[in-house]
C-alpha positions in Angstrom: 0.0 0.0 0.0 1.1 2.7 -0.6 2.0 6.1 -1.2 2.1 5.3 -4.9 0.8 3.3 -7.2 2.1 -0.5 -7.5 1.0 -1.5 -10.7 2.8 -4.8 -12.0 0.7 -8.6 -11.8 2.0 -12.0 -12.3 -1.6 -13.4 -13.1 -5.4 -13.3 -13.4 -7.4 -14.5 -10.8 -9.8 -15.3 -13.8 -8.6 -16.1 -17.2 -12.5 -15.9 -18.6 -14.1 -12.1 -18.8 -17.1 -13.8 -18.9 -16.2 -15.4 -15.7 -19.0 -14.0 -13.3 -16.6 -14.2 -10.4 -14.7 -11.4 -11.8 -17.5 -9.2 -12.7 -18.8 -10.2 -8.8 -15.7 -9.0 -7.8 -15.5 -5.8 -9.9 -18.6 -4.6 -8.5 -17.9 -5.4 -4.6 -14.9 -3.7 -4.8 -16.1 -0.3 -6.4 -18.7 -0.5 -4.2 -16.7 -0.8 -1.2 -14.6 2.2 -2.4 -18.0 4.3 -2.4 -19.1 3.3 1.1 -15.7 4.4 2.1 -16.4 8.1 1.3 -20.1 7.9 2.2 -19.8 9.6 5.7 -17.5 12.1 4.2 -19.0 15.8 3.1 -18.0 17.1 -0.7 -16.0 19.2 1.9 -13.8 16.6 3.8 -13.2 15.0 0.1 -11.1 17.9 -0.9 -8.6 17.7 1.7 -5.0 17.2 1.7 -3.5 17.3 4.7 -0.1 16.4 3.9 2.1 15.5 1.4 1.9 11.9 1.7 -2.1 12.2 1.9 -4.3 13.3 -1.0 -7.6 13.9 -1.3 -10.3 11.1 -1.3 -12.5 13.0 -4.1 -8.7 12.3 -5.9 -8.9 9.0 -5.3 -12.2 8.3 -6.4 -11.1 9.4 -10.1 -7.6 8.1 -9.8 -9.3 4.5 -9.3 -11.6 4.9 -12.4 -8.7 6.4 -14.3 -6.7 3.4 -14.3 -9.8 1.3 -15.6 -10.4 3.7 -18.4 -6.4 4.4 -19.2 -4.9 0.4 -19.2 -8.5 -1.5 -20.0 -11.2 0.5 -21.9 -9.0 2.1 -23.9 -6.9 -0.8 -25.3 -9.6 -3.2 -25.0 -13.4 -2.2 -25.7 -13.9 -1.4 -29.5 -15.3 2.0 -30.4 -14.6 3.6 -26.3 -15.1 6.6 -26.1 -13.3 8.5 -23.0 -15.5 10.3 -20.5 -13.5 13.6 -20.7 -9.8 14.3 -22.7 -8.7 16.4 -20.0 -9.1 13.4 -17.3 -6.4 11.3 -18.9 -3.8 13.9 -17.9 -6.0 15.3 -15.0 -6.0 12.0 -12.6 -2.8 10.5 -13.7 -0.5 10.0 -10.7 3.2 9.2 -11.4 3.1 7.0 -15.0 5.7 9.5 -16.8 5.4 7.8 -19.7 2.0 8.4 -20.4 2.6 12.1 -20.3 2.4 14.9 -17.5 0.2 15.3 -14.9 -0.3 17.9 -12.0 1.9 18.2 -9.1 0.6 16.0 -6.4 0.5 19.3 -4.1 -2.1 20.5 -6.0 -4.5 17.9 -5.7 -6.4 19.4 -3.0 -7.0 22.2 -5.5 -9.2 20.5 -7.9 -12.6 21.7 -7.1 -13.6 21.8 -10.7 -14.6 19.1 -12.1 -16.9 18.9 -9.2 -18.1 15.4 -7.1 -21.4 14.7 -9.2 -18.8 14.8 -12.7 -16.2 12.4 -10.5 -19.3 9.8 -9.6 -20.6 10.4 -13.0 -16.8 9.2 -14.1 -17.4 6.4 -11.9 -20.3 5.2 -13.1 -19.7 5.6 -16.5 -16.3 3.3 -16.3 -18.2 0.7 -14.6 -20.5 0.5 -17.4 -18.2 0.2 -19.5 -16.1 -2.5 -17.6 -19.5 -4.6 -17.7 -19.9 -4.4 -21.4 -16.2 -5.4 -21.7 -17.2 -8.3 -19.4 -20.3 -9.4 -21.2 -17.7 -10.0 -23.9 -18.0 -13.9 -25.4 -15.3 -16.3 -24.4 -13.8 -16.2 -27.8 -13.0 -12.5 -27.5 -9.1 -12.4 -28.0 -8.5 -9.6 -25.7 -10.1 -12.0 -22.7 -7.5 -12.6 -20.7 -4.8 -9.9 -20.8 -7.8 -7.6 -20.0 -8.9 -10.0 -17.2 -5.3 -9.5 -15.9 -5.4 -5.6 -15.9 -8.8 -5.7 -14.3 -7.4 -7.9 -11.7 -4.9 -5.6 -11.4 -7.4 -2.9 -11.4 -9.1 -3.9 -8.4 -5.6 -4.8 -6.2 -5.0 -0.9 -7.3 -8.4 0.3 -5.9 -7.7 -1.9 -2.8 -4.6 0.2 -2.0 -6.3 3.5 -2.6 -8.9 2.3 -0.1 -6.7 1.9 2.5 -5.3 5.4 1.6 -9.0 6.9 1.3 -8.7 5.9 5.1 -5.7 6.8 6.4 -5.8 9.9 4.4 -8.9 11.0 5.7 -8.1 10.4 9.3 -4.8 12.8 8.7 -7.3 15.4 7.5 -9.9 15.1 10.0 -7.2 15.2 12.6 -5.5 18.8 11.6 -8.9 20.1 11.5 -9.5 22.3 14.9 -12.4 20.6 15.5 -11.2 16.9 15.4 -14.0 16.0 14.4 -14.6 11.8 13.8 -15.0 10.1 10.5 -18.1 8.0 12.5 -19.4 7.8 16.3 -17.9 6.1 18.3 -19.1 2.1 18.9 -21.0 2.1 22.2 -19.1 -1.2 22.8 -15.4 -1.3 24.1 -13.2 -4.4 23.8 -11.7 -4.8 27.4 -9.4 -7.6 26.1 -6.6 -7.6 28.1 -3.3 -8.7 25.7 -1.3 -11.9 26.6 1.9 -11.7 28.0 4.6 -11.1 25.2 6.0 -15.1 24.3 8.3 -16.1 21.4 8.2 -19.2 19.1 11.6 -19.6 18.1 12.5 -21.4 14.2 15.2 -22.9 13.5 18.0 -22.3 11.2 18.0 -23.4 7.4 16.8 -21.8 3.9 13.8 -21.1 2.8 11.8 -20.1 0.0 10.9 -16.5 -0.6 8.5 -15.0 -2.8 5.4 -15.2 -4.6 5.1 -19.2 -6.0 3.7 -18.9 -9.5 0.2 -19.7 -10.1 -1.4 -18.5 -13.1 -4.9 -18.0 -11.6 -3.4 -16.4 -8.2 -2.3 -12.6 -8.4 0.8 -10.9 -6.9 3.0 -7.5 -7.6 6.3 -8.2 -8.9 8.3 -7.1 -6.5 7.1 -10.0 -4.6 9.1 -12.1 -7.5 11.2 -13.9 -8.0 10.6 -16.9 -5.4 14.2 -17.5 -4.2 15.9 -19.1 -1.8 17.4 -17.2 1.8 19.1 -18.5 4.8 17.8 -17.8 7.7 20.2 -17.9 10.9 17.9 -19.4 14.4 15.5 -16.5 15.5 12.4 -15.7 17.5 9.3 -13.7 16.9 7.4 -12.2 19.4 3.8 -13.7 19.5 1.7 -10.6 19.4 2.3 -6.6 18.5 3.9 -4.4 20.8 0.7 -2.2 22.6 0.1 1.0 23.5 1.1 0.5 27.5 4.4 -1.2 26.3 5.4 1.7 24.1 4.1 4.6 26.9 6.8 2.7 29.1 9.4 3.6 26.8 8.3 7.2 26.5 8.6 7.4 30.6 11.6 6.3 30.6 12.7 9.3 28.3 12.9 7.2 25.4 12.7 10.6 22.9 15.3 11.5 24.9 18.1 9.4 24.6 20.5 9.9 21.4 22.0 5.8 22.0 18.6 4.7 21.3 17.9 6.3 17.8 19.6 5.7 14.2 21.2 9.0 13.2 18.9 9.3 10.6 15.9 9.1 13.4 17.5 11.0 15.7 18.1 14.4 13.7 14.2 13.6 12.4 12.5 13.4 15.3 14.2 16.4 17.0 13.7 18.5 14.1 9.8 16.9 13.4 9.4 17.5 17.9 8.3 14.1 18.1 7.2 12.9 21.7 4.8 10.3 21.0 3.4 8.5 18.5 1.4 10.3 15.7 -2.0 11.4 16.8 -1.2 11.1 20.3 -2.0 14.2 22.8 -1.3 15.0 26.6 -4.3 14.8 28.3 -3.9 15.4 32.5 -7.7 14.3 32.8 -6.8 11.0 31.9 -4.8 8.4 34.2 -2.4 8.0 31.9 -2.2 11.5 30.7 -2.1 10.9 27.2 -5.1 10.5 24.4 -5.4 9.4 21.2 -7.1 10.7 17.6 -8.7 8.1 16.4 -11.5 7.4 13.6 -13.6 8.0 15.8 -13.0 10.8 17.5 -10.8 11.1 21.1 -10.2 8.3 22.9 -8.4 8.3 26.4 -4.8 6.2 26.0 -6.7 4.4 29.1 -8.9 2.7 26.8 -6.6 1.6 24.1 -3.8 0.6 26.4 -3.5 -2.9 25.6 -4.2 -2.2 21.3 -1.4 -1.9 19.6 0.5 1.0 19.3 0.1 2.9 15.4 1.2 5.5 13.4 5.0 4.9 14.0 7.9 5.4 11.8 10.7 3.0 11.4 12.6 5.2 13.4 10.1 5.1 16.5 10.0 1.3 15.9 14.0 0.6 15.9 14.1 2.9 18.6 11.8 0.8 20.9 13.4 -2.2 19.9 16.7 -0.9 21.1 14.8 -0.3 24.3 13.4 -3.8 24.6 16.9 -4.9 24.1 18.3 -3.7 27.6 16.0 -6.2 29.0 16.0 -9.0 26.4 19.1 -9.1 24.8 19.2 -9.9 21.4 15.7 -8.3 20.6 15.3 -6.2 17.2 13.0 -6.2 14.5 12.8 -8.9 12.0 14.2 -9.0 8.8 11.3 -9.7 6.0 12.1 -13.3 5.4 11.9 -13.9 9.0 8.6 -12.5 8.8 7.4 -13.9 5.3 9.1 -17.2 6.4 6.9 -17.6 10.0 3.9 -16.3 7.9 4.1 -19.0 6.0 5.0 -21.5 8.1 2.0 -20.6 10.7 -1.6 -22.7 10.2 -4.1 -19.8 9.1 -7.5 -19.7 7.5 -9.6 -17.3 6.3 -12.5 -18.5 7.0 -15.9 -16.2 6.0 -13.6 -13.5 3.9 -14.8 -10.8 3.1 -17.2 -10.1 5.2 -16.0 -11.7 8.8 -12.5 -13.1 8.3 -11.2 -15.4 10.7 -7.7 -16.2 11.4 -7.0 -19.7 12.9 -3.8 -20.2 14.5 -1.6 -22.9 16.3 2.3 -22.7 16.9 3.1 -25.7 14.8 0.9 -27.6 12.1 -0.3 -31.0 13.6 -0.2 -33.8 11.8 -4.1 -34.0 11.1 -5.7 -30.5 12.5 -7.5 -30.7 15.9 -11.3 -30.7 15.7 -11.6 -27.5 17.7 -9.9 -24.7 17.3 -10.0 -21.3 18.5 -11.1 -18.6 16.3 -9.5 -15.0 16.3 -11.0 -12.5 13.9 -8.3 -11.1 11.7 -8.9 -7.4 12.2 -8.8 -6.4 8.6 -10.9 -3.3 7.2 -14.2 -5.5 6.6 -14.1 -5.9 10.4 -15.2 -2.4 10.4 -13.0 -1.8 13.6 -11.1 1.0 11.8 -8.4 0.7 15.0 -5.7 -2.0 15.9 -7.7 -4.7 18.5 -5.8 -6.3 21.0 -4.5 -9.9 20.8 -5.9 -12.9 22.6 -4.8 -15.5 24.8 -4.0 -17.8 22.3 -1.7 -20.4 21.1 0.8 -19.1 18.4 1.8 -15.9 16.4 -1.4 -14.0 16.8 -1.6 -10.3 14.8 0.2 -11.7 11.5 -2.3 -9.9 9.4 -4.0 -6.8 9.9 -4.1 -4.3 12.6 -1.0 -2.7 12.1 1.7 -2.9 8.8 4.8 -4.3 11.0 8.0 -2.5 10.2 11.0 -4.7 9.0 14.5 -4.2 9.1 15.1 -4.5 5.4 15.6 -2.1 2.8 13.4 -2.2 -0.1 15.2 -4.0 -2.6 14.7 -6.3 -5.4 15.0 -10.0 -5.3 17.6 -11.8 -7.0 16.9 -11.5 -10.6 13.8 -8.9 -10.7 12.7 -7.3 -13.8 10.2 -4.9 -13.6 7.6 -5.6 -16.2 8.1 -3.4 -19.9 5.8 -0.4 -20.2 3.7 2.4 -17.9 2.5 -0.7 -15.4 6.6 -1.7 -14.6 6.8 1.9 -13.2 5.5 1.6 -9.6 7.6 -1.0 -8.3 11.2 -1.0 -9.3 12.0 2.7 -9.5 10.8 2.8 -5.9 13.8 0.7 -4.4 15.4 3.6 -2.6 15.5 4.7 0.8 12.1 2.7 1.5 11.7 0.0 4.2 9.5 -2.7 3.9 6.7 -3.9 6.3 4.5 -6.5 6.4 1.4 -8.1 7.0 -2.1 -5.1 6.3 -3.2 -3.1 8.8 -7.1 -2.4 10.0 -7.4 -0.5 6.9 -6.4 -3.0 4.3 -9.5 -5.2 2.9 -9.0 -8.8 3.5 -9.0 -10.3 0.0 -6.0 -8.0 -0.6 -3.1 -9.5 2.1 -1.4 -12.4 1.9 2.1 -13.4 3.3 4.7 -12.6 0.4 2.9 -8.7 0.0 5.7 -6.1 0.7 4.6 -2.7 1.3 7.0 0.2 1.4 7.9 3.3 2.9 10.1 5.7 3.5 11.7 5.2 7.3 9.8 8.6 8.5 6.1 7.9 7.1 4.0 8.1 10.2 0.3 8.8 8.7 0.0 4.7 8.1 -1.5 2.6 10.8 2.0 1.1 11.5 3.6 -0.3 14.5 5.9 -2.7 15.2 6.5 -7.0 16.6 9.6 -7.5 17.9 12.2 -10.7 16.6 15.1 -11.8 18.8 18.6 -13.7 17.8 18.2 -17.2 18.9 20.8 -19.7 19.9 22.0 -22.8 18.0 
């Protein structure tokens, strides 16, 4: 997810346009996009907080663009486009179709106005549908069904953005005011204690396994093979009470905690805290937190996990932990990827109620019972990181917060980003990003999956990220 677009695919998840899983699929998603916006005002849409952020009203014609620009226009005879001047208009950063506004400027779009961007809307879906009525025999059927594919995993990233965007926005507003009301219910779960499950040393395989009906980005390719030395991960996310415990003891404070890089940041940023985090003396704790839906008293989110940090925040605490645990860091990405892989899950009830089943090791013939943990992914509708449960194995692996890695964002052994405008958001990225894993509260559940790399630079603080910490192991 993403700041920018990541446009490369490896496969369809349907080679058939006529295929009415795709079309089903087509329509949830766009759908999904609009409910997004719904509680927003034509106002809130035209925000843009920060340069990372851009406006949702943007979004909502970036999304169609991409439909219109790689599929209706190469693929549906006799298309007409809905206006010339949106092909320049809603591009974001494909230089070689051409120029497009700076992104600064986004916010300043008020012309065309909301009804022409959901007439845009509605008018590309139309189109898509006529393209997918299309008989089998149509010769454009699959690479189409690819870019549509791709389509949707592109509108699946801007809706996480639509989110986290919007709660940027809503937050510099004087009034704070909340993107909903807040639930009348409060999850009083208190988190395990912290545990590790420790894996042994060896290689393993890394990367997306091709399968032609299965999509993935290319950066997630080629599979290859890494050694791993012996390491633990922690079974659960660090929480807000952990992290408040490294801010008492004067962890902004303390120069042999901090990369260089994060240290000259945060004093010249005047970080104290997390991102949307406040003092508060009418609280206990005497902090509160912005959060989707309004306020929230650090009190009641203690045992969540702690969000909106950079990598520099995350090392930081890490270095922390360290002092008491020795060894303890963050984990590579094949660490991660590698106990992602390893650990029994299943989605079961995706999209709608996703469940995550988990034990530490996979049993010879699964146990008749197991214990369900939702996987607190956007369709949740928590819109905030939950806390974990008292249960057997990695719990957290997907969704509530992105987990910062140690690695650099790099490509695999023998990359190649795909020829044309759709190999530009991948490659030309790998420089000074850092890679994190595993979808946040804000990434829809059909869009995750264990070899995904998102990417950001080390200071981005405006995604729902936090951190799970790794340790060195002995042999």
């Amino acid at each position: 997810m993403t700041a920018a677009t990541r446009s490369t695919t490896l496969g369809p998840r349907s080679s058939d346009l006529a295929n009415a899983g795709l079309s089903a699929r087509f329509q949830a998603i766009r759908a999904a996009t609009l409910a997004l916006t719904a509680p927003l005002s034509p106002e809130d849409l035209m925000v843009q907080s920060c340069p990372e952020a851009s406006p949702a009203k943007w979004h909502l014609a970036h999304t169609t663009w991409f439909f219109e620009t790689f599929v209706l226009r190469e693929f549906l005879p006799g298309y007409k486009e809905f206006h010339p001047d949106f092909h320049w208009l809603f591009n974001s950063y494909y230089n070689s179709l051409g120029e497009m506004p700076a992104k600064s400027l986004r916010s300043s779009f008020s012309r065309p106005p909301l009804a022409a961007i959901l007439a845009y809307r509605a008018y590309v879906d139309e189109a898509i549908a006529r393209l997918l009525e299309a008989p089998p025999e149509y010769p454009a059927n699959a690479e189409a069904a690819r870019l549509i594919a791709l389509g949707l995993e592109h509108e699946q990233q801007h809706q996480e953005l639509i989110a986290t965007d919007i709660k940027h926005a809503l937050f510099t507003n004087p009034l704070h005011p909340a993107y909903r009301e807040a639930s009348p219910s409060l999850d009083d779960t208190i988190a395990p204690p912290l545990d590790w499950i420790a894996f042994a040393p060896g290689l393993t395989e890394i990367g997306f396994a091709a399968d032609p009906e299965s999509f993935a980005f290319d950066n997630e390719t080629p599979r290859h093979t890494v050694y791993l030395a012996p390491f633990a991960l922690a079974t659960r996310l660090v929480t807000c009470a952990e992290y408040l415990a490294f801010m008492d003891d004067s962890g902004y404070t303390r120069p042999e905690l901090w990369l260089a890089e994060g240290w000259t940041t945060m004093r010249a940023e005047a970080w104290q805290a997390p991102l949307y985090w406040e003092r508060d003396p009418a609280t206990h704790s005497g902090w509160r937190i912005y959060t989707l839906e309004g306020w929230q008293a650090l009190d009641r989110l203690s045992e969540t996990p702690v969000c909106h940090l950079s990598l520099f925040e995350a090392d930081a605490y890490a270095r922390w932990a360290a002092r008491h645990t020795p060894g303890v860091r963050l984990p590579t990405e094949f660490e991660w990827e590698h106990a992602a892989c390893r650990l029994q899950t299943l989605l079961r009830g995706a999209p709608t109620h996703p469940d995550l089943l988990t034990w530490p090791e996979p049993p010879a013939s699964p146990p008749a019972v197991l214990a369900a943990v939702p996987a607190n992914l956007l369709e949740t509708g928590k819109l905030h990181p939950t806390p974990a449960r008292a249960l057997p194995g990695l719990q957290q692996i997907y969704g509530d917060v992105w987990e910062w890695t140690s690695s650099g964002y790099t490509g695999y052994p023998g990359y190649r980003p795909l020829p044309g405008a759709l190999g530009e958001y991948n490659g030309k990225f790998m420089s000074s990003q850092i890679i994190l894993r595993g979808g946040s509260c804000v990434t829809p559940a059909s869009h995750i999956r264990a070899t995904y790399r998102n990417f950001f630079p080390p200071s981005t603080r405006w995604q729902f990220s936090g951190l799970r910490l790794a340790k060195d192991a002995a042999q």
